[in-house]
Rosetta silent file (secondary structure, phi, psi, omega in degrees, C-alpha in Angstrom):
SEQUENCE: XXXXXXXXXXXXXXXXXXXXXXXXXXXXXXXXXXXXXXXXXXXXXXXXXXXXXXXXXXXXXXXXXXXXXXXXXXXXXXXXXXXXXXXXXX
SCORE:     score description
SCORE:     0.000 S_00000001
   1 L     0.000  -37.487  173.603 -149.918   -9.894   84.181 S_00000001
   2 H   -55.910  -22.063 -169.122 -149.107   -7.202   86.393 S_00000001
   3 H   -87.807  -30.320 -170.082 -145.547   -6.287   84.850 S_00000001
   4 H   -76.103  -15.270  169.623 -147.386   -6.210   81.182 S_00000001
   5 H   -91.947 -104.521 -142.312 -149.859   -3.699   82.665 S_00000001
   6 H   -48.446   -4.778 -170.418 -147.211   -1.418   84.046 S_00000001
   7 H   -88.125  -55.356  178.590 -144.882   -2.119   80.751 S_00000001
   8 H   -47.936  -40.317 -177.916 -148.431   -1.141   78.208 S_00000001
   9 H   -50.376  -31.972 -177.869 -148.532    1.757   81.209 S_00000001
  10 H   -82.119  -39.544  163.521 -145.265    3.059   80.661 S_00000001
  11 H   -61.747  -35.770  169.391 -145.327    2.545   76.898 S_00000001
  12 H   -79.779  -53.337 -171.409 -148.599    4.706   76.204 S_00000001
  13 H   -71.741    0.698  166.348 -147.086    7.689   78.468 S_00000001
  14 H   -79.845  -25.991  145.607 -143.771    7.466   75.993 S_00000001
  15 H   -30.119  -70.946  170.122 -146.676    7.303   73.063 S_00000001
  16 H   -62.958  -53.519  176.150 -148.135   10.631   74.644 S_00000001
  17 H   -76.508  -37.430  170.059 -145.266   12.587   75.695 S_00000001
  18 H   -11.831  -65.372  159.557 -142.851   11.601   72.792 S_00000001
  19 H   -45.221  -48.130 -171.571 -144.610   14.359   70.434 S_00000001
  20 H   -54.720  -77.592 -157.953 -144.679   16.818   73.173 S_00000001
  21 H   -39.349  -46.830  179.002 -140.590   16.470   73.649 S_00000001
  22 H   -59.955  -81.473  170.679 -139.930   16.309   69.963 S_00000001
  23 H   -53.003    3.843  149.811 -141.535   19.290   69.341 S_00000001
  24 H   -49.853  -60.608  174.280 -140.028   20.997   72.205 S_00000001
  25 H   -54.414  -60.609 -136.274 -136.523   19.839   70.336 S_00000001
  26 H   -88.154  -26.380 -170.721 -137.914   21.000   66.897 S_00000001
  27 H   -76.287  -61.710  176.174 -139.079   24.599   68.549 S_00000001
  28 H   -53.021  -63.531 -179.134 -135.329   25.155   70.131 S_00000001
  29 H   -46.783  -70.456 -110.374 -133.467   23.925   66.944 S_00000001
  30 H  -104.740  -44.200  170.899 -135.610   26.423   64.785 S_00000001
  31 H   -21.116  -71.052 -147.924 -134.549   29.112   67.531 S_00000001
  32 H   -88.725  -71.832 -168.682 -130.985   28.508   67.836 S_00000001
  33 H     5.337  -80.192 -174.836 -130.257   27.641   64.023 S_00000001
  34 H   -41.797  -49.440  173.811 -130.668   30.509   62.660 S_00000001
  35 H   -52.859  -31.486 -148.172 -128.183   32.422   65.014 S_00000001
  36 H   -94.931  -19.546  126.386 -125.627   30.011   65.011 S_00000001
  37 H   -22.713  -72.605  149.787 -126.002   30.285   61.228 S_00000001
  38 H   -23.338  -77.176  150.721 -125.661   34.034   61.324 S_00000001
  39 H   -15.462  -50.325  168.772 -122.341   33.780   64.169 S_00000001
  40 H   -61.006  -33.674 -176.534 -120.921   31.179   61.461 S_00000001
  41 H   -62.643  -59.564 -161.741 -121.489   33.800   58.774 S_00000001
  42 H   -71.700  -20.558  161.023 -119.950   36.588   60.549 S_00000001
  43 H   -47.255  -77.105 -165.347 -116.877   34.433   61.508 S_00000001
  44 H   -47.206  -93.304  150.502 -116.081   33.291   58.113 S_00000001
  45 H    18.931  -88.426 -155.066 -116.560   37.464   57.010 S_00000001
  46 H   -69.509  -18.780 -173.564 -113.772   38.576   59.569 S_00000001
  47 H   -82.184  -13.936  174.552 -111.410   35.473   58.875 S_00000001
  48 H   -94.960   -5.488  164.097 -111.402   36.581   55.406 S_00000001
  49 H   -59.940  -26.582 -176.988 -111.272   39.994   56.105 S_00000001
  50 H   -72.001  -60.690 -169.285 -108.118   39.707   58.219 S_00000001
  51 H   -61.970  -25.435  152.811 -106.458   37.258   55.894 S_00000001
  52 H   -95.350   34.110  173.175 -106.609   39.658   53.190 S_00000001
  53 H  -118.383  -42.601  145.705 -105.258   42.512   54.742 S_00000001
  54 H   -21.766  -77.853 -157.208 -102.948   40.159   56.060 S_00000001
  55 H   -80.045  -12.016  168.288 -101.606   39.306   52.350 S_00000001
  56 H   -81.664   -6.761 -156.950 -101.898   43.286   51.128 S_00000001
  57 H  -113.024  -27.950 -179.285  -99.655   44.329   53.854 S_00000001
  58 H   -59.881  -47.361 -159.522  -97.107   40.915   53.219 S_00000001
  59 L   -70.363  135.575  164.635  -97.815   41.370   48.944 S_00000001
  60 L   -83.222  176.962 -158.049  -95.312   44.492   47.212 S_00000001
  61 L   -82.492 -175.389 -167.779  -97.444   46.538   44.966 S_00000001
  62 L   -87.158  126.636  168.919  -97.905   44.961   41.455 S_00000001
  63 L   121.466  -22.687 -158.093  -95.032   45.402   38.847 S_00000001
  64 L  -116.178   11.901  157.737  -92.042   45.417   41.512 S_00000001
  65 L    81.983  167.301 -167.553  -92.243   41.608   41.805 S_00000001
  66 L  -153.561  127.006 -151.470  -93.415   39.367   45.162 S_00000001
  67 L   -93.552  144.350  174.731  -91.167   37.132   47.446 S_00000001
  68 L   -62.035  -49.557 -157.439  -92.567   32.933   47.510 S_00000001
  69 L  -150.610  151.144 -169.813  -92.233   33.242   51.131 S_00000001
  70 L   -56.073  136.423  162.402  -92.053   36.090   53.843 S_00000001
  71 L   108.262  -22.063 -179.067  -88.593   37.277   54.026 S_00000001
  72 L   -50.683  176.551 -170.525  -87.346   35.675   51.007 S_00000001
  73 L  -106.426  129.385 -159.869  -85.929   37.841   48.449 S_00000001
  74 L  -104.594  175.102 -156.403  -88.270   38.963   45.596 S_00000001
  75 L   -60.031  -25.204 -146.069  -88.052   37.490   41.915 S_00000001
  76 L    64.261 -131.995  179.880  -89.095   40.779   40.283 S_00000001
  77 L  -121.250    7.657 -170.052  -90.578   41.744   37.190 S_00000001
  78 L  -112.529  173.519  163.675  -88.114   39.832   34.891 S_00000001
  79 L   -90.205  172.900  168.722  -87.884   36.096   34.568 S_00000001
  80 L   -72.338  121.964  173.522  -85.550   34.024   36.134 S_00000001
  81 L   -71.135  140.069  177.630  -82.340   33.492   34.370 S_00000001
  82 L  -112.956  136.118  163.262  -81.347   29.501   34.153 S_00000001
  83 L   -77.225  155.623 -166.259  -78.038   28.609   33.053 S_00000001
  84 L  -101.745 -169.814 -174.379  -77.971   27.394   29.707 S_00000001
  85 L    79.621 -168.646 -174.350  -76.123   23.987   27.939 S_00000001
  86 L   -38.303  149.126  126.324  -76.637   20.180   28.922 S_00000001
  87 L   -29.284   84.022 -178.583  -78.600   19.092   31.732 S_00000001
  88 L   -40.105  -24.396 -150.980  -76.586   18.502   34.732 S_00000001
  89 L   -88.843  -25.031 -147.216  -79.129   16.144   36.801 S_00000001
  90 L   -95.691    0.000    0.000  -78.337   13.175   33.941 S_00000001
């Protein structure tokens, strides 16, 4: 009988404090959220700022054509010429 008294005992003060602690947790979370929200924003904001300044400084201006990959040679303003006649792969 004695362990079932200290078991209810132990069981009411998790019953009482439970509520405190959770709303301790719920108080912090509401805190930090927002910032880390905010921090996330301002991340995102500079990786795309970078990345396109990145690709304006890689990209030639419009009209003078743009290489598929850095260093490559670019296609130009024209289309590609294909040789013409059968298909070779068949």
């Amino acid at each position: 009988m004695d362990r079932f008294v200290q078991w209810l005992g132990k069981l009411l003060l998790f019953i009482i404090l439970a509520p405190i602690a959770f709303q301790l947790f719920v108080g912090l979370a509401a805190a930090v959220l927002p910032w880390l929200i905010a921090l996330a924003v301002i991340a995102g904001v500079a990786a795309g700022l970078s990345a396109g300044l990145v690709l304006r400084r890689r990209l030639l201006p419009p009209g003078q054509g743009n290489p598929l990959l850095p260093g490559s040679q670019p296609l130009g303003p024209w289309r590609t010429r294909r040789p013409g006649g059968r298909r070779t792969w068949r």
